[in-house]
N, C-alpha and C positions, 0 to 999 in steps of 0.2 A: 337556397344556398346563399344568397346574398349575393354582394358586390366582390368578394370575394371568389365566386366560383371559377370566372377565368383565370386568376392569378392559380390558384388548386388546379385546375386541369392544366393550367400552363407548367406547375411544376409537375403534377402526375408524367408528363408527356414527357416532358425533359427526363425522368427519373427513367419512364421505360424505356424510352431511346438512348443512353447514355451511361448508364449505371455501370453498366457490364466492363464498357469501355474505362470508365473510370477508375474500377478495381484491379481490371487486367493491368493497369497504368500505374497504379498504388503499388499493386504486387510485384514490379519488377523493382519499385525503389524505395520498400521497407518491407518490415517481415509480414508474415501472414495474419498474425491478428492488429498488427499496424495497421493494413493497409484495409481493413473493416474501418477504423477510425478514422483515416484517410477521408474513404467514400463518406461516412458519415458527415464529417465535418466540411467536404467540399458541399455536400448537400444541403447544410444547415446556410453555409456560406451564400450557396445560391436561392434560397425561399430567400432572406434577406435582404439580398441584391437583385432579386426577380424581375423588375421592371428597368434593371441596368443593364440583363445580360445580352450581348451583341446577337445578329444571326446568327455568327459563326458561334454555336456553343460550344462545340465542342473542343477547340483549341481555347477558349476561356475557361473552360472546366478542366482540363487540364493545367493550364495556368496557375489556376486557386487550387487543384491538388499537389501542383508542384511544391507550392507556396507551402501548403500544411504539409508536408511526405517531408520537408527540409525542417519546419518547429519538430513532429514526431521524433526526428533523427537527432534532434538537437535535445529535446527532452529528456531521451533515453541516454546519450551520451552523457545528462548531466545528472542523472540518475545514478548510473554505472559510475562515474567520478565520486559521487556520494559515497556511493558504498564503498567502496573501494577506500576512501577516505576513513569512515565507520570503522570498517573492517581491520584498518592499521591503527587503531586507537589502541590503547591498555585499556582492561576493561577495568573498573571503581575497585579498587582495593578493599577488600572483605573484610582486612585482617584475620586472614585465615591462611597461614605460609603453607600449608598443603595445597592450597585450590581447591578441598571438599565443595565449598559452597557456591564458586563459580561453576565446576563442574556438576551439582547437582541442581542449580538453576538452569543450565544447559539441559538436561535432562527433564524440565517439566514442561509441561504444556505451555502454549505459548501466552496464553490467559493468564494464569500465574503466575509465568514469570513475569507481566507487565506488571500484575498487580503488587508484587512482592516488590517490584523496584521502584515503582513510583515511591513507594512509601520508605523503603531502606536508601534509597541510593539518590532518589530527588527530590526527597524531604517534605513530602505530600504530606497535611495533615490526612488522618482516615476523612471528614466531610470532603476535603480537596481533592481525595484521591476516587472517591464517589460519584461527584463532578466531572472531574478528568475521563473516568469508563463510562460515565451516562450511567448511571444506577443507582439506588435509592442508597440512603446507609446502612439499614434492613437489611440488603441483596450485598453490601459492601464486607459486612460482617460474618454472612453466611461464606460469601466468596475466600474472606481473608483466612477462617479458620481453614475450609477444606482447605487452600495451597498450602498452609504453613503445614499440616496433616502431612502431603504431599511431597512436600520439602523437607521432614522430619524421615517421611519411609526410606527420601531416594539419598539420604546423608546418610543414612542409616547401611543401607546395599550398598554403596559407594565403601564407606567403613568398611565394612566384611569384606570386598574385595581386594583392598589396600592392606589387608594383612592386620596387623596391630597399632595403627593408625588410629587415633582418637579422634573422635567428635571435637568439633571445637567447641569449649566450655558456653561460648557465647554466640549467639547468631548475631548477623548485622542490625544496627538501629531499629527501623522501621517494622523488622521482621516476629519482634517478640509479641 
């Protein structure tokens, strides 16, 4: 094992004496899959500081979970402000005064829609927008027909439901 092996069974020992405690500590001051993150990252915290940690572990281990349980809360809080911000935006003007096209972008998968908006709405060349999804131009091209495919059926249903509502003559930029 190496020189290493007491530092390993010094945290092995730490982990089973302590973990449980830790969680239980987590779970009372973030949510339930937070407080997995919690333990995790008090854990990682203490392999790294191993040869720092006091007798008393256990009010140090909670220390450094206290520590992360307050980033966690703070992460998520600035997460939630994000969205919430996103969410009061207007979304990109289609040129389309019905909304067909935001509405039937709503309606497609979520694949598609990224890929349809990189290229209409953020001005991705097709190689850029390739790059952007990690995928060859090959895989770019196959992807791009089916969504527009896709986007064609659901403006199509969209239409027939809206009564005598036209297509709009033109799809946005990127989308043709």
């Amino acid at each position: 094992m190496g020189d290493d092996a007491p530092d390993e069974e010094r945290f092995d020992r730490l982990w089973r004496d302590h973990a449980a405690a830790v969680l239980a500590y987590a779970r009372r001051r973030v949510d339930g899959d937070q407080a997995d993150e919690v333990v995790a990252e008090t854990f990682v915290v203490a392999w790294r500081r191993l040869r720092e940690i006091p007798e008393a572990t256990r009010p140090w281990l909670f220390g450094v979970a206290r520590r992360v349980s307050a980033n966690v809360r703070r992460s998520e809080q600035r997460r939630e402000a994000l969205h919430d911000r996103l969410a009061a935006q207007p979304r990109p003007s289609t040129g389309d005064p019905s909304g067909l096209v935001g509405r039937a972008l709503d309606r497609l998968p979520a694949d598609d829609r990224e890929l349809l908006m990189l290229l209409a709405w953020d001005g991705l060349t097709r190689p850029e927008a390739a790059a952007a999804l990690g995928c060859s131009r090959g895989a770019l091209a196959v992807r791009l027909h089916r969504a527009r495919r896709r986007l064609k059926t659901v403006m199509t249903d969209l239409a027939g439901e809206s009564g005598p509502a036209l297509l709009p003559a033109t799809v946005p930029g990127g989308l043709r």
